[in-house]
N, C-alpha and C positions, 0 to 999 in steps of 0.2 A: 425471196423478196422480203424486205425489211419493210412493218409495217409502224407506221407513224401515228400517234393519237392527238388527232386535233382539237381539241376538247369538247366541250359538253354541248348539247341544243338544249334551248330552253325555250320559253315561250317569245315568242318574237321571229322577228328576222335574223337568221343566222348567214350569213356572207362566208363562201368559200373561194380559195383560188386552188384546184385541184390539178399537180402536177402528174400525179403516181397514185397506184393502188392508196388511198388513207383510210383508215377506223375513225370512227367518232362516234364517241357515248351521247345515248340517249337519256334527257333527264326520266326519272320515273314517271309514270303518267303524264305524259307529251307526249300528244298524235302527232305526226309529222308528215311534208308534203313538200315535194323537190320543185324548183321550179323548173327545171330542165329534166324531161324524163327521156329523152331521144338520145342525149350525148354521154350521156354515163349511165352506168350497173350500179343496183341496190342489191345489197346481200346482208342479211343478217351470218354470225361468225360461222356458220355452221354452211354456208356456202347457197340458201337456201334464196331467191327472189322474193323481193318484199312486195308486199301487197299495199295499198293505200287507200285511206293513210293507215301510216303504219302507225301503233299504238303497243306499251308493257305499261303493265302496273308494276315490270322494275327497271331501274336503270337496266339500259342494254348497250352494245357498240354494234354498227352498223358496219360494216365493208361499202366505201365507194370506188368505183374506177373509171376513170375516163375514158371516152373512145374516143382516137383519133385518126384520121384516115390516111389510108397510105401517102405518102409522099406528101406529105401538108405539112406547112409551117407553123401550122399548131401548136404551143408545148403545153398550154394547159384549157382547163377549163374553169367557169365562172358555175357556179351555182347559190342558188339561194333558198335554203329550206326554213321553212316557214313553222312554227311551233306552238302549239296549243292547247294548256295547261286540263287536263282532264279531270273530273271530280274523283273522288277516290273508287266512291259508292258504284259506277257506270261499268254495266256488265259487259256491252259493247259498244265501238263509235262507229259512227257513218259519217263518211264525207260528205260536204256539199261544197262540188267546186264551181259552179255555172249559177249563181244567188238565188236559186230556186230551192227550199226546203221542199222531199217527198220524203212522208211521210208511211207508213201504210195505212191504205184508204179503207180498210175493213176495220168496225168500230169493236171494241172488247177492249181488254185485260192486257198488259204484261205481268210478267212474273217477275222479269230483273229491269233495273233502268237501261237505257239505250239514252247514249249522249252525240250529238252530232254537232259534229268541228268542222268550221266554215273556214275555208281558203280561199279567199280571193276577194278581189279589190275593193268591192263596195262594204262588206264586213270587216275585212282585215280578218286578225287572228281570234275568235271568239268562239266560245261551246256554248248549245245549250244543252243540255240534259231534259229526257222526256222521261218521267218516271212512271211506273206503273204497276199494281198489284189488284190483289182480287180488293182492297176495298177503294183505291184510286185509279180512274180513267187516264187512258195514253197521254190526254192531252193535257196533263198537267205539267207547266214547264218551270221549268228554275235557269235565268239566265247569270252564266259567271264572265 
C-alpha cells in the first residue's frame, strides 16, 4: 500500500478528509489530540498505538487509518487533530481534556518540568508548564 504524506501539524487545528491509510509529520514539540478516536487507528511508523496526547521533542510522522464498516457508504473520514506548541525545557506532558487541571495532590519537589496541554473547548489549544526542582515548588507555573 502506497503511503501518502499529508503534511505537517502544527499548533492549532489541523482538518483532515481521510480516504486510505495516510502518514503525517509531527511538528517538533506539538502534543497532539484527535478528535475522533473511535473511527480511526494511530500508529507511530513502527506500527506501535499512540498514546495521548501524543508528544516528541522531534518531528515525527504518524500512521492514520480509517475504519469503515462493512458494507457502508462511507469512503472517508473527517478528523480534526488539535496541536499544542510544547516548551522545549518539559520533561513530560499530561493532558487535560474535561477543563479540569489535576495535578498531583502530594506537596514536594520535581526534578524535571511536567507541562500540561489542554484540549478542549473552553481553553482551546494552550500549555502550561509546572516546573519544579529541589529549590522551586510544583506550583510554579509559566503559562505559553
Amino acid at each position: 500500500m502506497i503511503l501518502f504524506l499529508l503534511g505537517l501539524i502544527t499548533e492549532g487545528y489541523n482538518k483532515y478528509n481521510l480516504y486510505q491509510r495516510e502518514t503525517i509529520s509531527v511538528k517538533a514539540n506539538t502534543a497532539i489530540y484527535p478528535s475522533d478516536l473511535e473511527n480511526l487507528t494511530y500508529q507511530d511508523t513502527s506500527n506501535k498505538n499512540l498514546t495521548w496526547p501524543y508528544w516528541s521533542p522531534r518531528e515525527t510522522e504518524i500512521v492514520i487509518t480509517p475504519i469503515f464498516p462493512p458494507d457502508s457508504d462511507i469512503d472517508y473520514r473527517k478528523v480534526e487533530i488539535i496541536g499544542a506548541t510544547i516548551p522545549e525545557e518539559c520533561y513530560a506532558v499530561e493532558g487535560v481534556f474535561n477543563d479540569y487541571l489535576r495535578t498531583n495532590p502530594y506537596p514536594g519537589y520535581y526534578s524535571e518540568p511536567i507541562c500540561y496541554a489542554f484540549f478542549n473547548s473552553k481553553f482551546g489549544y494552550k500549555t502550561i508548564c509546572l516546573f519544579g526542582s529541589e529549590k522551586r515548588q510544583h506550583n510554579h507555573a509559566i503559562h505559553y
